[in-house]
MDAnalysis code that builds the backbone (N, CA, C; Angstrom):
import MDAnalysis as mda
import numpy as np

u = mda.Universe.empty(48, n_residues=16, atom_resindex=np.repeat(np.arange(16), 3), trajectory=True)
u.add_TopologyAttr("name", ["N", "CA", "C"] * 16)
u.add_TopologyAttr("resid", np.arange(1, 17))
u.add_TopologyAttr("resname", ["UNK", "UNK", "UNK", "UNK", "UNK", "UNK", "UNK", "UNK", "UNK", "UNK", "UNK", "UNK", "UNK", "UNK", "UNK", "UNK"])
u.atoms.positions = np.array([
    [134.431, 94.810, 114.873],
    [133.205, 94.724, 114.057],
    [133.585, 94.657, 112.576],
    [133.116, 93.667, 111.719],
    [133.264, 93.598, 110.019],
    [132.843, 94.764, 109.651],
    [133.571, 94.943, 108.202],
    [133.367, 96.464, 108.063],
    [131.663, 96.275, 107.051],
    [131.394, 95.407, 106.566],
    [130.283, 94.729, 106.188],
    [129.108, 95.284, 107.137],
    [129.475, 95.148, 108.714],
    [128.346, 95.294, 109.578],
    [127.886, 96.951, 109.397],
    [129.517, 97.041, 109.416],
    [129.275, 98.872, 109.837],
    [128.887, 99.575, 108.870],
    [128.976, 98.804, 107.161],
    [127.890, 99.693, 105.953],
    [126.753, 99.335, 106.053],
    [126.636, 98.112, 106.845],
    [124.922, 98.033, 106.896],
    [124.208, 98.725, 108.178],
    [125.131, 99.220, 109.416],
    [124.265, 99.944, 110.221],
    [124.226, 101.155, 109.857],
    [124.912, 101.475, 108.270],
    [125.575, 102.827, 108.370],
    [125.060, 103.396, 106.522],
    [123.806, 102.828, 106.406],
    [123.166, 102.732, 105.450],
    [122.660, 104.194, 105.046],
    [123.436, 104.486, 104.773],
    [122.231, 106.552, 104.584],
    [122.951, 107.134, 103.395],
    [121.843, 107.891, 102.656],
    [122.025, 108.488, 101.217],
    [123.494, 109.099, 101.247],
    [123.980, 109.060, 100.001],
    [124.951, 109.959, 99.340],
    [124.954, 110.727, 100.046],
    [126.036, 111.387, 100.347],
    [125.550, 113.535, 100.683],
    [125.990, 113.265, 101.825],
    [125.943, 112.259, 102.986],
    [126.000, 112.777, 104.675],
    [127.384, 111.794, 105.389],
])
């Protein structure tokens, strides 16, 4: 999987 995909399924605030 592009690592592209995995910041966009992996989209969540600062902090977690």
């Amino acid at each position: 999987v592009e690592d592209a995909v995995i910041r966009y399924l992996n989209r969540k605030p600062a902090g977690g």
